[in-house]
C-alpha positions in Angstrom: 44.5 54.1 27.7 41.5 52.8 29.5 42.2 50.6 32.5 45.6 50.4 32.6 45.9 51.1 35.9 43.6 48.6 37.6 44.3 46.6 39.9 43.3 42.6 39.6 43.4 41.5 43.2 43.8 37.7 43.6 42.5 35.7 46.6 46.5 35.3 47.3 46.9 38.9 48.0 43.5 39.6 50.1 45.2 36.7 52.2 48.6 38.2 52.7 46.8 41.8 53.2 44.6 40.4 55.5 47.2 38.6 57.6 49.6 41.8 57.6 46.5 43.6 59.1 45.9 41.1 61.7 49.7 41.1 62.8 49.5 44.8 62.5 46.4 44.9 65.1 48.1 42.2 67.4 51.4 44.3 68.0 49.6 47.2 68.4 47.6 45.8 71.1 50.6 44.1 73.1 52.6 47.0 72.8 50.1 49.6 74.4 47.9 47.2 76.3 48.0 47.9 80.1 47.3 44.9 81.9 45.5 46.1 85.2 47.2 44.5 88.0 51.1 45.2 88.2 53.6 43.5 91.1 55.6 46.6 91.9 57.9 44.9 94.1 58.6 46.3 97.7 58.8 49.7 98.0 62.1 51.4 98.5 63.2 53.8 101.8 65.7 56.6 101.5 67.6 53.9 103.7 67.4 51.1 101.2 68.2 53.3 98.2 71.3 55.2 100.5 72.4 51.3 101.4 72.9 49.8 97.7 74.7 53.2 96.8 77.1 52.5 100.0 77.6 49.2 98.4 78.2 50.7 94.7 80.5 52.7 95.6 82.7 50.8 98.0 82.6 48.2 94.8 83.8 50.9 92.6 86.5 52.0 95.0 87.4 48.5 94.6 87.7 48.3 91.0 89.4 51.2 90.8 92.3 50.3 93.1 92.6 47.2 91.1 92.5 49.2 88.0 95.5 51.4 89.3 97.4 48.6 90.4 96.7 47.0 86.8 98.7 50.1 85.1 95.4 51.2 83.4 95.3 54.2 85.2 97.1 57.1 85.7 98.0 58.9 89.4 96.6 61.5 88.2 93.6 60.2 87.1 93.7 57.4 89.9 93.7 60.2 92.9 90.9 62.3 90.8 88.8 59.6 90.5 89.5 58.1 94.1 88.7 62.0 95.9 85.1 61.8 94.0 84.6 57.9 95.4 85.3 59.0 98.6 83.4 62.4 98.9 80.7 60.5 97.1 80.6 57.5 100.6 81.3 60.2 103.0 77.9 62.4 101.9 76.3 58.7 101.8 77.3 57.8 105.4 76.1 61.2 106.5 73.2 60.6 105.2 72.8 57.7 106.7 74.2 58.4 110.3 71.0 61.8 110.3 68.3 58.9 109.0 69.5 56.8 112.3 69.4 59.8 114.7 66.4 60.9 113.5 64.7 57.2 114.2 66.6 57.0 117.2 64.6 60.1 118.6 61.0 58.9 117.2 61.4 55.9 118.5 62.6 57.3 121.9 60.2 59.8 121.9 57.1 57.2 121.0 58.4 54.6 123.9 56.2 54.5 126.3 56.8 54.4 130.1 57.6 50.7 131.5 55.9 51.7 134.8 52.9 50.1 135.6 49.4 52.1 136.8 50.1 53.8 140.5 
């Protein structure tokens, strides 16, 4: 049993290997490739982020009234869900009420007097 095992490697197969490597090398490159200047978009306040939430939540107050009048949900299960919506836009207008006070005083505090030099 001499070469029984070798291996008789036609130009067809060097091609195919070849191109597998080459594909091989190309995803790996896209995948972890960082490209080196990113558009991040806008940057997001504690107001901006606390104003879509308002919004989520009234929407979802919405749904779920519609939901209960639709006989999918229970009372039950209607008033559980409706007391967590509700404490849920009561902490996000509170939030939102101290983040106006507190701009309210800086920029009252920063004004400067209208009077003229004396």
């Amino acid at each position: 049993m001499t070469a029984i095992f070798a291996v008789v490697m036609t130009q067809e197969t060097v091609f195919v290997l070849f191109g597998c490597t080459l594909f091989a090398v190309a995803m790996f490159v896209y995948i972890f490739h960082e490209p080196g200047d990113v558009d991040t978009g806008e940057e997001k306040t504690r107001q901006m982020y606390l104003l879509e939430r308002k919004e989520a939540t009234y929407e979802n107050l919405r749904d779920l009234n519609f939901e209960y009048k639709a006989g999918k949900l229970s009372e039950k299960d209607y008033a559980i869900q409706r007391a967590s919506l509700e404490d849920e836009a009561a902490a996000i207008l509170a939030e939102l009420e101290t983040i106006e006070k507190t701009r309210a005083v800086v920029r009252k505090a920063t004004r400067r007097p209208s009077g003229g030099p004396a």
